[in-house]
C-alpha positions as CSV (number, residue, x, y, z in Angstrom):
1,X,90.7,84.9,96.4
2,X,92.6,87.8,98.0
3,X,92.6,91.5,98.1
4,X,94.0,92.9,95.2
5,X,97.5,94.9,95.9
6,X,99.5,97.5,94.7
7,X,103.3,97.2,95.1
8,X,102.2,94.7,98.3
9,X,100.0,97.3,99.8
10,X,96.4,97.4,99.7
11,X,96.2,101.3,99.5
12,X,98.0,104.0,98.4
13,X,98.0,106.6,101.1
14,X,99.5,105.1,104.3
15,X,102.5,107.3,104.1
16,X,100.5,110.1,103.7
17,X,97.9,109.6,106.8
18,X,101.1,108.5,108.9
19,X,103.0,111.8,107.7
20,X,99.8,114.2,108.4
21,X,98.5,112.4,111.5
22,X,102.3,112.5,113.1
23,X,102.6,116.5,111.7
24,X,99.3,117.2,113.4
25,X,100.7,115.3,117.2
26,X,98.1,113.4,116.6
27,X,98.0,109.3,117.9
28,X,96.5,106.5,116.5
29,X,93.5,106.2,119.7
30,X,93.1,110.2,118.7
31,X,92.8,109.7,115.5
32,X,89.7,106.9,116.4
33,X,88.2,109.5,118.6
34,X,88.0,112.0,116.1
35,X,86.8,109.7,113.1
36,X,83.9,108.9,116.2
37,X,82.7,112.5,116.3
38,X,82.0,112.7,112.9
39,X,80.1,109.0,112.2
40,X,83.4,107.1,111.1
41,X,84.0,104.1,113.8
42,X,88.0,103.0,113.7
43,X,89.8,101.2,115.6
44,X,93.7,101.7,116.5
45,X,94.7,98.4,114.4
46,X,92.6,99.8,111.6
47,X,94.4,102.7,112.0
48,X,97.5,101.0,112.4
49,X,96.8,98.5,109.4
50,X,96.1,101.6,107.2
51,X,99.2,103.4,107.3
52,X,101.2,100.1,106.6
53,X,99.3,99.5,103.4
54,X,98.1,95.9,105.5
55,X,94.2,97.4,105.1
56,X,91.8,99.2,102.1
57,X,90.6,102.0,102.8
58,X,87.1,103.2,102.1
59,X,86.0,106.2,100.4
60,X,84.3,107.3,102.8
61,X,87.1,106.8,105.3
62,X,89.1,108.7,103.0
63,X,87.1,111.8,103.2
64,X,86.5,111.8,107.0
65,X,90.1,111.4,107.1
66,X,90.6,114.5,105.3
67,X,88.5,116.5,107.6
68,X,89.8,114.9,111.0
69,X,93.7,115.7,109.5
70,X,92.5,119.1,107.9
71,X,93.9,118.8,105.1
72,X,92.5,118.2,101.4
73,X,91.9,115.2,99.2
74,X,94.7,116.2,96.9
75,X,96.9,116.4,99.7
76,X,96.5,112.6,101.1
77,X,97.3,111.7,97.1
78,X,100.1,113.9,97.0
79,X,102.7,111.8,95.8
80,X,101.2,108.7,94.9
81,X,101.7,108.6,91.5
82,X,105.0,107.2,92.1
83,X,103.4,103.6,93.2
84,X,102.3,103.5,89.8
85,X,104.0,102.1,86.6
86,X,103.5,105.6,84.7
């Protein structure tokens, strides 16, 4: 049995990571470093897998995210509602 998928993507905020991370001249092996610092290990092909909706994303990975980008929770769902059938 497989991951279950949304639209073929197995989470909701790659566009938004890519967009922030990208705004914030920030690479992928950055990214990894910064998630280190704060107890989150990534890799660049998670990284990479994440913001092409190819990888789920954690909940916790979510909010370390949020604090390695500086930006809030409501920001990384900005926009999302559109992947849904509302």
């Amino acid at each position: 049995m497989g991951a279950r998928k949304l639209n073929n993507k197995l989470n909701i905020l790659s566009k938004n990571l890519k967009k922030y991370r990208l705004a914030r001249g920030l690479s992928q092996p950055e990214i990894c470093r910064k998630l280190a610092l704060i107890g989150v290990t990534m890799y660049n092909a998670d990284i990479y897998e994440i913001e092409y909706g190819l990888r789920t994303i954690k909940d916790y990975e979510v909010y370390a995210f949020s604090k390695v980008l500086n930006v809030t929770l409501d920001e990384l769902y900005n926009g999302v509602d559109k992947e849904f059938n509302l």
